[in-house]
N, C-alpha and C positions, 0 to 999 in steps of 0.2 A: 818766337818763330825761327827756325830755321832758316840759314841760309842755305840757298840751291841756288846757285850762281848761272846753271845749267839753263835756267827759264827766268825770265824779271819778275820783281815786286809788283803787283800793281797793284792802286789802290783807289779809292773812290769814297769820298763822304756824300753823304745822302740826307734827307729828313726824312724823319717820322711823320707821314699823314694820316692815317687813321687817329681816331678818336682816344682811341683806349693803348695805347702806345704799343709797347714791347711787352706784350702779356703770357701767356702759354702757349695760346696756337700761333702768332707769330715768329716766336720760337722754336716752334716744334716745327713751320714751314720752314723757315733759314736752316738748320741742319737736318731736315730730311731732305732738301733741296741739296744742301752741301756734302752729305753722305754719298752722293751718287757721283760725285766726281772725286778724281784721285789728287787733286791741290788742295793744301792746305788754305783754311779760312781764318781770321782771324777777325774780330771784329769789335770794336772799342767805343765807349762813352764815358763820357764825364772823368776822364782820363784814369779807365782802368782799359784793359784789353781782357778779350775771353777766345775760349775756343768756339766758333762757330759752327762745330760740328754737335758742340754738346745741349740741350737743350735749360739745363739745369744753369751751367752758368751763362748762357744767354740770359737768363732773367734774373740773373743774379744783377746784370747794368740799367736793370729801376731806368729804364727808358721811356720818355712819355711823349706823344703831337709835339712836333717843331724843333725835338733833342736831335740832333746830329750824330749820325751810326756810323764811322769809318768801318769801310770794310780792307783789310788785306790780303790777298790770294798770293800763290805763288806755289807752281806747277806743267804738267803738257796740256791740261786744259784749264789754266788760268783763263784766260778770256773768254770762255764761253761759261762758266761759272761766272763773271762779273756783268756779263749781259745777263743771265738769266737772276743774281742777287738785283741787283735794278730796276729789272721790272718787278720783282717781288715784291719791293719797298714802292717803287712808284704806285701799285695799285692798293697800296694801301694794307697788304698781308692780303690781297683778295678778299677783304672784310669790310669796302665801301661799294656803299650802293650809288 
């Protein structure tokens, strides 16, 4: 991750509450989610880190219910990207009913 001193780091660890963890469409929600804003994403389990932009190595992090997803932003809209990563994972990928 680059530094850009210009805007802070922020970051945030979460759980996994859906069922079926970090699969493809929750991947493919975090970086079309993260696509649309201009900070960088960065987002880590089981002590590897990926690009949160890419959907491919999101699921490269075999994340499963209850695993811990740090996320890392850092950009002019870091904080509205970290509100909107938040509620993503809180509702589950939008995949619980």
């Amino acid at each position: 991750m680059s530094c850009d001193s210009e805007y802070p780091l922020l970051e945030v660890e979460l759980p996994i509450v859906n069922e079926t963890g970090l699969h493809a469409r929750p991947c493919h929600a975090i970086a079309a989610l993260a696509s649309g804003f201009e900070s960088s994403l960065f987002v880590a389990c089981h002590n590897r880190q990926v690009d949160g932009k890419s959907i491919l190595s999101l699921m490269t992090l075999s994340a499963a219910q209850g695993d811990q997803l740090r996320f890392r932003i850092q950009g002019q809209d870091g904080e509205r990207l970290l509100e909107e990563i938040s509620s993503l994972v809180a509702s589950g990928f939008q995949e619980m009913s």
